[in-house]
C-alpha positions, 0 to 999 in steps of 0.5 A, spaced: 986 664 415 978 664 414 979 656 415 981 657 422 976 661 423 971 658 420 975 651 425 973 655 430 966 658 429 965 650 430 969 649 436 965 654 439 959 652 439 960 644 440 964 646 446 959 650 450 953 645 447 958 640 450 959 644 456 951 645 457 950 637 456 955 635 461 953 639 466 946 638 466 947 631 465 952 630 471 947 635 475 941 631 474 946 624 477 948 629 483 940 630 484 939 622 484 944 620 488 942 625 494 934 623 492 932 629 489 928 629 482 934 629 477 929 631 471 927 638 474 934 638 476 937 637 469 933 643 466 934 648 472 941 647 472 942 647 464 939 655 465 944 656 470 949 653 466 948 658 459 953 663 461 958 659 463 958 655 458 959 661 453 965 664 457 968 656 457 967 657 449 969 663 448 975 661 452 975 666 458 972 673 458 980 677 459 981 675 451 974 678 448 975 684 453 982 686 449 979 684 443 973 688 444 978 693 445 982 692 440 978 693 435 974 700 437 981 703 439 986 702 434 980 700 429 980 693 428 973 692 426 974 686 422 977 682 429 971 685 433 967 682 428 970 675 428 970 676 437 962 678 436 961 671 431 965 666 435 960 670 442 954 668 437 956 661 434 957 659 443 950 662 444 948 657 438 950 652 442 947 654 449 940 654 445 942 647 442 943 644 449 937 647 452 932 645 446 936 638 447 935 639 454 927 641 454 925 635 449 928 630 454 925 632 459 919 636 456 920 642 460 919 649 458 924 653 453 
């Protein structure tokens, strides 16, 4: 049971750090087409994509909601930990991409 979680504590951070890196990259490939800056574009589009890339990873908002509720009605405290730890390993992918993101186009954090 721990290695699935541990499988997924990974999965989740490499699915929004994926999601956040495609995203910007193919909006900044959208920017050029349509003769716009496609750096600038990259970094403001992976700041708007950093919510969306945590509610991809952690697979929809419904799930986490019922397991939040799980676990502070019938006192689940070990699945309300486990939903928390896959929300914050997703948020560790977000910063990766960004960071990933700034270095490439020496834009802000």
């Amino acid at each position: 049971m721990e290695e699935r979680f541990y499988a997924a504590l990974i999965t989740c951070f490499f699915i929004s750090f994926g999601v956040l890196i495609g995203g910007s990259i193919f909006g900044s490939l959208s920017a050029y087409l349509t003769g716009e800056p496609p750096i600038s574009e990259m970094m403001s589009s992976a700041q708007r994509l950093r919510i969306w890339a945590i509610v991809a990873a952690i697979g929809g908002t419904f799930d986490a909601i019922s397991t939040f509720e799980r676990g502070i009605f019938e006192s689940s405290t070990i699945d309300l930990f486990k939903q928390i730890m896959l929300i914050v390993s997703a948020m560790g992918g977000v910063k990766a991409g960004i960071l990933i993101i700034s270095w490439v186009t020496q834009g802000e954090l």
